[in-house]
N, C-alpha and C positions, 0 to 999 in steps of 0.2 A: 172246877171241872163240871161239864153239863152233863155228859153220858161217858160211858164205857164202851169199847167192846166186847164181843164174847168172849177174846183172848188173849182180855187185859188182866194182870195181874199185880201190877206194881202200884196201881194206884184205884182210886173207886170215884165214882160220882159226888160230887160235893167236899172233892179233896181241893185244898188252897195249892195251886199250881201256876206255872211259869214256862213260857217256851221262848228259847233264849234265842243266839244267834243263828243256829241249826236246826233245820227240820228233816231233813236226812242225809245219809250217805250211803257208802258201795254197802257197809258190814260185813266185810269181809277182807278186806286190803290189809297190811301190819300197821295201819296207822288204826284204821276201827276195830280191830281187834285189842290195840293196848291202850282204847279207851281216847284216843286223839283225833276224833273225828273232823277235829277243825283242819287238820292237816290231811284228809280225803280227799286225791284228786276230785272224786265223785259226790263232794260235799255240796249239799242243798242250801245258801243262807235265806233265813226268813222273810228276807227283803229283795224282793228284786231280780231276785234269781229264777233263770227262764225252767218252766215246768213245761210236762207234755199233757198238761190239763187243757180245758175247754177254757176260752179267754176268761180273763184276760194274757193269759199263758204267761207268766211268771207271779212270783211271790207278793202279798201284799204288808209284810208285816206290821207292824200296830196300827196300821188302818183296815186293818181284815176286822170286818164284824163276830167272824168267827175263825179258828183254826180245828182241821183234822189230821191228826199226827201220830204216828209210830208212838207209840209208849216211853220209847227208848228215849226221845228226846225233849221228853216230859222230864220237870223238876219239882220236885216237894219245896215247897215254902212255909216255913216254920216261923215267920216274921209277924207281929201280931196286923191283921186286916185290915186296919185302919194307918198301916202304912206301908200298902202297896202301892200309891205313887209313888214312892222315894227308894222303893226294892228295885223296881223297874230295868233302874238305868244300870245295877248290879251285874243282869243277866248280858250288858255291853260292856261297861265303863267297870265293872266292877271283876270281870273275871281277863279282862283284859290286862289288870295292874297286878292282881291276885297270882295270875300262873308262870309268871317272869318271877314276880317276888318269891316265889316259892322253888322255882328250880332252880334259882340261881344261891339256894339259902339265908334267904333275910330271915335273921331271927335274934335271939341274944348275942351280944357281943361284937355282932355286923355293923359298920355305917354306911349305911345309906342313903345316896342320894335322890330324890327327887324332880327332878328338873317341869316346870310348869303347874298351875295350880289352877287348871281348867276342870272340864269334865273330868278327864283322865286321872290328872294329876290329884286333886281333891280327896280322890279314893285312895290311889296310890300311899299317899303319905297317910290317911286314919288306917290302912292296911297295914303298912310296917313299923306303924308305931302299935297297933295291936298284937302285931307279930314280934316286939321286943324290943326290934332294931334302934338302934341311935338315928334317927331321922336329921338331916339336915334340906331344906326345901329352897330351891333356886326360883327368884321371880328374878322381873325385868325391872321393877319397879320398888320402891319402898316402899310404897302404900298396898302393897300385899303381905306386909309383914304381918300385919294383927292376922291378918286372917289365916296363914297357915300358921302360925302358933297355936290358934285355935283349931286348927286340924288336928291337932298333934305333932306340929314339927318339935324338934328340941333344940333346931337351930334354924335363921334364915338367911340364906346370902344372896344380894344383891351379884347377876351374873354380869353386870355391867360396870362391877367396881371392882378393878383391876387387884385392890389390897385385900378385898375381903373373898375373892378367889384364890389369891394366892395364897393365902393364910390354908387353906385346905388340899394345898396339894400333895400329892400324891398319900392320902387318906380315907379312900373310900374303898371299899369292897365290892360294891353292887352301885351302880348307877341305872336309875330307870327313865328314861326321857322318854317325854310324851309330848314334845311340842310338835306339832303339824305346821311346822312353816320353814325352809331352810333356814340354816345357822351354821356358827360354826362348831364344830365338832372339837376340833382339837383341845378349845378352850377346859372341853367338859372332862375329853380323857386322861388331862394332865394331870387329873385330880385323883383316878384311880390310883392303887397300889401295886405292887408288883401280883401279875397275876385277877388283877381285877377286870370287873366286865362294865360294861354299859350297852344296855338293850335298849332297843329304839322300839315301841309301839306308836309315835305318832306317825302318821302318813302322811306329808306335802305334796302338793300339788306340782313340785317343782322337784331334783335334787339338791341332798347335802352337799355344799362345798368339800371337794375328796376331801378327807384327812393324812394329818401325815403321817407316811410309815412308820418314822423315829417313834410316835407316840406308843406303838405298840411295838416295835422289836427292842425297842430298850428297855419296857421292862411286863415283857410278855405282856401284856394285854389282851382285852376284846373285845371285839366290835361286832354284837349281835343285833337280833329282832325275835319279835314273839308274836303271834297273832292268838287274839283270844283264848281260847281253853278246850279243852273236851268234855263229853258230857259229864263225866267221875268229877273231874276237878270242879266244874261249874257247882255241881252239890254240893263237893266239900266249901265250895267259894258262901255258896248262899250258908250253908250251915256256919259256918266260922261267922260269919255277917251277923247274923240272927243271934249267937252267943255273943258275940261283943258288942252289941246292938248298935251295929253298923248299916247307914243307908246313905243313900247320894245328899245332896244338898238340891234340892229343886226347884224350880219355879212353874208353877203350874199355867196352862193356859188354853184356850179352848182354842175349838177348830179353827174358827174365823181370824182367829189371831196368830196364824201358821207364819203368813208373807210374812208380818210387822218381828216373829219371832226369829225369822230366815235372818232378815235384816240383822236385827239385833246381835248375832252368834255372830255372823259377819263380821261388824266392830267389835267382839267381845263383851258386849252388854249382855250379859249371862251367867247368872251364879247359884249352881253351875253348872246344871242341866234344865232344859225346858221340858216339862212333860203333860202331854196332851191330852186330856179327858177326852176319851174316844167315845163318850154318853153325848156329847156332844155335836159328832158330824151327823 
């Protein structure tokens, strides 16, 4: 942090900080009052979101040279300084997996599942295996098996081998999908247990094939979504981080190499977040 204001108090000059996906809201609505700003009609994201500023009148986030911002939506980072590129993608990818797994209770005793082992997903599964859960991690492929066991899965199923899904049905408590591409759903929900949920934080560009009703009125079911976090939770998200000493998996790259990186994420050649030295542009 470069400077203060006069009637800052939460934080000081030369404090190690973070401004996540919000940079304001109404602060006053029942959602910013219990701390849920992401759910603020009147919510500001740091990207892109049109302001009534002097041009370029909207937000420029990690490509802003600088930011000036409410306090409120300022984050303390306790992670040690030499790994801020890999905190980064935390204050997205990281409180995005964070605040579903936690209201939905992952913790001892819970299985849950994982679906995808992208951005999203990578976090997701070092989160609830931090958080206690019995982890099991869904790829499309066999050759993401080493790598989410080294995430922390404590299981991997292949979602396109018909035995090694059915072997897990209806046995999970929390499902958290994070794939951004349609699919199909029913596959995932048959796996729940009576009373179980699966939250969608991936966004497609297209929709989900409907699911079917059976899958939830026989044995209560649900079919939720989550969007990232509120300020409270995002702190608790970094703080929990920084004690389990938890950060993204990254690939660094500089400006010039923005297209060739677009490219890349396009087919998947990405593990598992790209992130930009902005000393660079």
């Amino acid at each position: 942090m470069a400077a203060v204001g006069d009637h800052v108090s939460r934080h000081k000059a030369g404090d190690l900080v973070g401004v996540g996906c919000i940079v304001d809201s109404c602060q006053h609505c029942a959602e910013c009052d219990e701390g849920l700003e992401n759910y603020c009609d009147g919510m500001i994201g740091t990207y892109n979101a049109p302001t009534p500023d002097a041009p370029p009148g909207h937000t420029l986030g990690g490509y802003s040279q600088q930011l000036v911002v409410h306090e409120r939506y300022v984050l303390k980072i306790t992670h040690l300084e030499d790994q801020l590129a890999a905190v980064a993608p935390l204050l997205c990818a990281g409180i995005t997996t964070y605040s579903p797994l936690r209201h939905w209770g992952a913790g001892p005793g819970k299985k849950v599942g994982v679906v995808g082992i992208g951005g999203l997903g990578h976090l997701g599964i070092k989160l609830a295996h931090a958080m206690g859960a019995h982890v099991v991690a869904f790829a499309t492929s066999e050759s993401k098996r080493t790598d989410a066991k080294a995430l922390g899965a404590d299981e991997v199923v292949v979602s396109r081998n018909p035995e090694e899904m059915a072997a897990h049905a209806k046995s999970f408590d929390f499902i958290l999908n994070t794939v951004a591409a349609p699919h199909d759903l029913d596959a995932f929900l048959a796996l729940l247990k009576r009373d179980g949920t699966m939250t969608l934080v991936g966004a497609p560009a297209a929709p989900h094939p409907s699911p079917n009703v059976f899958n939830f009125i026989m044995r209560r079911r649900s079919l939720a979504g989550s969007m990232i976090g509120g300020i409270p939770e995002t702190q608790k998200m970094l703080d929990f981080c920084a004690e389990k000493g938890i950060t993204a998996d990254i690939e660094m790259i500089r400006a010039e190499e923005i297209e060739a990186a677009y490219e890349r994420m396009l087919k998947g050649d990405v593990k598992c977040r790209f992130v930009m030295d902005i000393a660079t542009i």
